[in-house]
N, C-alpha and C positions, 0 to 999 in steps of 0.2 A: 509134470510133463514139461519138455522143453520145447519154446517156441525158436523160431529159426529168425533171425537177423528182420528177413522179410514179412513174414507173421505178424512183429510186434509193432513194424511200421505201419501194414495195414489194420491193426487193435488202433494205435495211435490215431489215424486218420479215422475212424470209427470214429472213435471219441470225441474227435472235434466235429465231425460231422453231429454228433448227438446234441453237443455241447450249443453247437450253431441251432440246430433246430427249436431248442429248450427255450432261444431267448426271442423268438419269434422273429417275424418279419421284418422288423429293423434292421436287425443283424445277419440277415438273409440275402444274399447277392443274385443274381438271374441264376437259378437251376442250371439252366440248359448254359449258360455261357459257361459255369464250371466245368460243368461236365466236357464242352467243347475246348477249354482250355486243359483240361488233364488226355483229353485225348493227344491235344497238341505237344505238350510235352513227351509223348511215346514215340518209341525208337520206330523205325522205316515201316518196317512189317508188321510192328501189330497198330501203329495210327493207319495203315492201308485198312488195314479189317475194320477199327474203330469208328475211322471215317463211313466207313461201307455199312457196316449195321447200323449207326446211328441214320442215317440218309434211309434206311431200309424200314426199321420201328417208329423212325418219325412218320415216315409214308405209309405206312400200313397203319399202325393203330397212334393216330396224331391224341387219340384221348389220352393215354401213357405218358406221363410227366418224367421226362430225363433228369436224374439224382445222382447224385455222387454214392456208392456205399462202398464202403471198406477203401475209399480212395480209387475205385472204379466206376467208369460208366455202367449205370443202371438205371432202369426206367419201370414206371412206380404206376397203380392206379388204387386214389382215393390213400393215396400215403403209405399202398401196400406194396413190395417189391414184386413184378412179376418177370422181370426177366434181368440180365448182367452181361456185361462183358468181360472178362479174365484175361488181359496180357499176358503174352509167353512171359514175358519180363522180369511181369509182377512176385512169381514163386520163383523162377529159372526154371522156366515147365519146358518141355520141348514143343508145345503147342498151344495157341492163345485160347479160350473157351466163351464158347455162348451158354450159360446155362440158365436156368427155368427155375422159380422161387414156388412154393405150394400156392400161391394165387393164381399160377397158368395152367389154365383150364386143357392141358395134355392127356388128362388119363385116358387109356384107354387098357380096359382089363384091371389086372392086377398087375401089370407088367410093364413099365413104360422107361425111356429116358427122358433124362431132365437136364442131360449136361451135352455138349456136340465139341468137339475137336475141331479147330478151324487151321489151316494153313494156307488158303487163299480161297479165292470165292470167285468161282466162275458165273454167268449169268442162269447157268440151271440151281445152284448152289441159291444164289440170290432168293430165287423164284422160290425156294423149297423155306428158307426162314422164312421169308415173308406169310407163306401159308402157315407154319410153325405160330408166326406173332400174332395171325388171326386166331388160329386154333385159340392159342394161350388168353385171349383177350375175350375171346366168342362167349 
């Protein structure tokens, strides 16, 4: 299989991400301040978003520890991923993505989503993840 230019950077950041974790806490910087400086580094529209869900899953479920995974904001409970944020950027997507890890508690049926389309976020928008982050956390 061939990985695509942006693929192998985000394996790479994995890596050190894993690398950092393995050597514990010394070598550990504040969570949440990486993750709020890789937000900062993103282009106009997808730090608008980044900024926005992060301010949204810290307020809704504060027990959810912000991580870095794959070199993107994601927030974790008890070291598990339970939800991400995806830049348009990050693949050259045409749209940036909130999606869902198997520790958020979404099922419903047999049939659910676990990934959302974002291209801005109006205040009902807002209102609808936030119940998402409780569901997923519930």
């Amino acid at each position: 299989m061939n990985f695509t230019e942006e693929e192998r950077a985000a394996m790479k950041e994995r890596a050190g991400e894993v690398r950092t974790a393995r050597r514990g806490s010394r070598a550990k910087a504040d969570p949440e301040a990486e993750v709020l400086a890789k937000i900062a580094e993103m282009g106009d529209a997808d730090r608008a978003l980044a900024e926005r869900l992060h301010a949204i899953v810290t307020e809704t479920a504060p027990e959810l520890t912000p991580k870095l995974w794959y070199g993107m904001p994601a927030y974790a409970r008890d070291g598990k991923l339970v939800c991400f944020f995806q830049p348009a950027a990050k693949f050259k997507s045409r749209y940036a993505t909130l999606g869902f890890n198997d520790e958020a508690r979404l099922d419903d049926g047999a049939f659910w989503p676990v990934s959302y389309a974002l291209t801005a976020l109006s205040a009902t928008d807002e209102k609808r993840i936030a119940g998402l982050i409780r569901q997923a956390v519930g």
